[in-house]
C-alpha positions as a printed Julia matrix, in Angstrom:
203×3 Matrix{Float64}:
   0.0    0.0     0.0
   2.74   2.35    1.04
   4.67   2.02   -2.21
   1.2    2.4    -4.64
   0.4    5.88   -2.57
   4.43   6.85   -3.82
   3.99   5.78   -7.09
   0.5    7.33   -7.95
   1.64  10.96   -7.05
   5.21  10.51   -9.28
   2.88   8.75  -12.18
   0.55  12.48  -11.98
   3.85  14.6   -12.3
   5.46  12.46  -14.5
   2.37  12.66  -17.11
   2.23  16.52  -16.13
   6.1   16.73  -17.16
   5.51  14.85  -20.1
   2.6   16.98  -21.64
   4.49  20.06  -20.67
   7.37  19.33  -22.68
   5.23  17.23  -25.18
   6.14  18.38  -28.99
   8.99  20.92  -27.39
  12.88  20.17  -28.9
  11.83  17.12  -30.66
  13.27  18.07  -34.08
   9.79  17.78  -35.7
   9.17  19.88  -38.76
   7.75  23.4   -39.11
   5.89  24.87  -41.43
   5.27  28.34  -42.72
   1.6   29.09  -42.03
  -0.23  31.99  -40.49
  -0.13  33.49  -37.06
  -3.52  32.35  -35.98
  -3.56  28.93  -37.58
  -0.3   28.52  -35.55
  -1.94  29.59  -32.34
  -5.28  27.6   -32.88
  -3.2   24.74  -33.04
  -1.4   25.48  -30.07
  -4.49  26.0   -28.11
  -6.43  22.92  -29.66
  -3.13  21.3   -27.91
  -3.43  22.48  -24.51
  -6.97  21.79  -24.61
  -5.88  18.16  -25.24
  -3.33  18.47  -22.31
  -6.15  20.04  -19.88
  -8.32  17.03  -21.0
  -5.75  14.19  -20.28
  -5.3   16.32  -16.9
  -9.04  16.37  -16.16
  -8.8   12.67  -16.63
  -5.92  11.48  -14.29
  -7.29  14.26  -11.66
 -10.54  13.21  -11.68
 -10.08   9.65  -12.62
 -12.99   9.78  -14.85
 -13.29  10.23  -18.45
 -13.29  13.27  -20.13
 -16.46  16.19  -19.23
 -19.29  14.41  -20.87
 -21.03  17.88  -21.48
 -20.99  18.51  -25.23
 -19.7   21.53  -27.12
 -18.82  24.67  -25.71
 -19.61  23.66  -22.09
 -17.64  20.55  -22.67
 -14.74  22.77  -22.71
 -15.88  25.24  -20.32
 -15.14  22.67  -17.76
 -11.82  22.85  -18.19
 -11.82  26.39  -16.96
 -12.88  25.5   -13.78
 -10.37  23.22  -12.97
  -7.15  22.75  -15.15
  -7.16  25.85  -17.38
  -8.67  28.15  -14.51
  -6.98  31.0   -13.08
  -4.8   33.48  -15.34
  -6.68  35.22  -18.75
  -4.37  33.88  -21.08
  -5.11  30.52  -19.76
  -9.05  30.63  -20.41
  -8.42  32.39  -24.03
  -7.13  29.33  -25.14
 -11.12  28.23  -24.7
 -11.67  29.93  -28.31
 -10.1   29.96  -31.82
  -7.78  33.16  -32.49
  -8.74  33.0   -36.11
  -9.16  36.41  -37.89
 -12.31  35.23  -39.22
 -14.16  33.95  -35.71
 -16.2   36.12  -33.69
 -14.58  37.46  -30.97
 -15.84  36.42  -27.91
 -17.86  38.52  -25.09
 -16.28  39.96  -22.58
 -16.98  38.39  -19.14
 -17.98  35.13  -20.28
 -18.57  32.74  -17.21
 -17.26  29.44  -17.96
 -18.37  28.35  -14.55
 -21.86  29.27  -15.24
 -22.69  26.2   -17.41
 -26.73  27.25  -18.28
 -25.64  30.19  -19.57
 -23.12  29.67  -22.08
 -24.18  29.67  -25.8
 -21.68  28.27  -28.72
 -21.17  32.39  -29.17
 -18.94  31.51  -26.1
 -16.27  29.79  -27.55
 -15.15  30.04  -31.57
 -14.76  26.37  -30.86
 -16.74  23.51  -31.38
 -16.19  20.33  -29.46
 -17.32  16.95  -29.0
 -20.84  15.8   -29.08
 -20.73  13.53  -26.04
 -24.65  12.77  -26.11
 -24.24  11.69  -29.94
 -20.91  10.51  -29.92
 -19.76   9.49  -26.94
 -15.59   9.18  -26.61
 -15.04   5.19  -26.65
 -11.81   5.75  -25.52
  -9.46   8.57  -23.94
  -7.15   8.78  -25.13
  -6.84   6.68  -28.32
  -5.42   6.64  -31.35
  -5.05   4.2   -34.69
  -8.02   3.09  -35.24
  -9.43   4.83  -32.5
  -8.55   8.0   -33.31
 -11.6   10.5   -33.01
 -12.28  13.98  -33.27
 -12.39  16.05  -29.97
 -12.51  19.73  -31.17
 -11.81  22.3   -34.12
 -12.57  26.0   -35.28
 -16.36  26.24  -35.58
 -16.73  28.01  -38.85
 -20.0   29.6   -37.48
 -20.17  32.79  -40.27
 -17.2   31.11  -42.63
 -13.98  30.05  -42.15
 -12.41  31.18  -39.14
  -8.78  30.74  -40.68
  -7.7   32.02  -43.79
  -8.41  28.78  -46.58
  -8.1   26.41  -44.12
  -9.49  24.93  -40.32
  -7.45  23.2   -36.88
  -8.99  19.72  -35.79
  -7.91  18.08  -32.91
  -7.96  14.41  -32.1
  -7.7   11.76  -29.56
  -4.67  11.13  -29.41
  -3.14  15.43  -29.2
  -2.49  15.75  -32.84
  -3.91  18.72  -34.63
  -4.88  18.31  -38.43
  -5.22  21.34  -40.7
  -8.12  21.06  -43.69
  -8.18  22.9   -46.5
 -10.78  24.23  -48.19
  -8.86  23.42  -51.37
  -7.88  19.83  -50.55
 -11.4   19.16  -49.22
 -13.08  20.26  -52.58
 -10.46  18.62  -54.48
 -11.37  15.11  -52.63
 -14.94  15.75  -53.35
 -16.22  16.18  -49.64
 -17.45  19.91  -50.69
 -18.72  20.98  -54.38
 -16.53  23.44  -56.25
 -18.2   26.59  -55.04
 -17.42  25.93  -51.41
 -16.43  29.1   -49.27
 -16.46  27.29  -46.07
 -16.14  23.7   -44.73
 -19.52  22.99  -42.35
 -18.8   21.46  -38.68
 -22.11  19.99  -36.88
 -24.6   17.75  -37.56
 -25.1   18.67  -41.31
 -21.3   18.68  -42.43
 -20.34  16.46  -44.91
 -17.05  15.87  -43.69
 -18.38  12.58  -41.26
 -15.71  13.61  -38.53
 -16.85  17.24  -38.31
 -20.5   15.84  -37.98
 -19.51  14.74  -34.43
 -18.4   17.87  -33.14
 -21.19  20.87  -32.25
 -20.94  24.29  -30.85
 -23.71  24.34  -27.82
């Protein structure tokens, strides 16, 4: 007993250390794309590390609220505290509306998908099987909404199960016939046509 209460504690900081220097110095390539699409990827990334976090501190799967509030409880626990933290909650893209000022993350009933330029996981739908997973398991957990057209320049951030972040392009996505040729946007919800965007919503 004495050596499992040891070894629990150092397997918690040993994960923490791990996603903290997760993707840092490991000689993996970069690539020339825009401010924003850099930083949405970055925060679709923490939001992964908050959600392995919320996990291993609450020995439970991840929040099984759905979209926007399924984030939102991340603020209250792992991602609470300092501004910068809680504006990783929504996409940075120069085409997402900007979110209001004050928003209360805590306040669950209140929040509306206008409260994160995120959508997220559909948990009622489409439950998470697994967390994390990847291979064949991999699944979508969140990406930029696209509520009033592309939040990114041309393109969109999706993350998945198991941390990585995909960019789609409008291009590539019309060029693999998911959207027709006049295309301006690529839908996320229920009525995408891109079947992993279908299991993400924004409220």
């Amino acid at each position: 007993m004495p050596v499992r209460r040891v070894l629990v504690p150092l397997a918690v900081v040993a994960l923490a250390a791990a996603l903290y220097f997760w993707n840092g110095g490991s000689g993996a390539p970069t690539y020339d794309v825009a401010d924003d699409v850099a930083q949405c990827a970055a925060n679709l990334r923490q939001i992964y590390r908050g959600l392995v976090l919320y996990s291993v501190k609450a020995h439970q799967p991840p929040p099984q609220e759905s979209g926007v509030r399924f984030l939102a409880l991340l603020a209250g626990g792992v991602l609470e505290g300092e501004p910068a933290n809680r504006a990783r909650l929504t996409c940075p893209g120069k085409g997402a509306e900007a979110v209001r000022a004050g928003v209360d993350y805590g306040a669950l009933d209140t929040l509306t998908e206008a409260d994160s330029a995120y959508a997220a996981r559909d948990m009622q739908a489409f439950p998470l099987p697994k967390f994390p997973a990847g291979g064949s398991e991999l699944e979508p957990i969140a990406a930029c909404d696209n509520a009033h057209g592309l939040n990114h320049a041309g393109c969109m951030n999706v993350l998945y199960s198991d941390g990585s972040v995909m960019t789609l392009t409008l291009a590539q996505e019309i060029e693999r016939g998911h959207l027709p040729p006049e295309a301006t946007t690529i839908p996320v919800g229920p009525d995408s046509p891109i079947a992993d965007l279908r299991k993400l919503r924004g409220q």
